[in-house]
C-alpha angles and dihedrals in degrees: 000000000000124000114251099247112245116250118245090203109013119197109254106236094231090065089060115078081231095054101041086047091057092038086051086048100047092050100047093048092051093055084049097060092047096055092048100042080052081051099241104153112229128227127198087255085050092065090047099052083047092050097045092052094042084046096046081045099061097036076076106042088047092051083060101036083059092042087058095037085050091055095042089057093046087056088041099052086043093053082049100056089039093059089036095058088047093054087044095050090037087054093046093046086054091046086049095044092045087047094044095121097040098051084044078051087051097047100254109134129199113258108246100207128025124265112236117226120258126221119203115221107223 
């Protein structure tokens, strides 16, 4: 059997319809029991004003929870082009290395010293 690969960035369960449902539901029942092991008698309205501020509540959370899960995505992407640009120039370093003879054959010559970057004002 193969691991399940951890997430870098795993989706809260509060941002899923599912998630955010069972999370709603939880909550409210909890603040049922307490108030019936504390032997407040519900009413139907009871449950519905429960319901709205746990609701209201988790609107918020979830606003936040979106706003990290967004930035973890952004770092992660960035860690990911990063590594992907190494492997590629690490791959190409290797192409030119094993072609060596053939590109001198060509004409193409090694640099001797290094080309700065450039930057571009705007």
């Amino acid at each position: 059997m193969s691991e399940k690969k951890k997430k870098i960035c795993p989706i809260p369960e509060i941002l899923t319809f599912k998630g955010i449902r069972k999370v709603a539901l939880e909550r409210v029942w909890e603040r049922v029991e307490k108030a019936e092991k504390a032997g407040k008698v519900l009413l139907t309205e009871d449950f519905g004003s429960m319901l709205k501020e746990e609701w209201v509540k988790l609107k918020k959370q979830a606003v936040k929870a979106k706003k990290v899960h967004d930035a973890c995505l952004v770092e992660a992407r960035t860690v990911m082009q990063s590594k992907t640009k190494s492997d590629i120039e690490q791959k190409l370093d290797s192409l030119i290395s094993s072609d060596k003879g053939e590109l001198k054959k060509l004409g193409i010559e090694a640099s001797t010293k290094k080309v700065p970057k450039t930057t571009t004002a705007k």
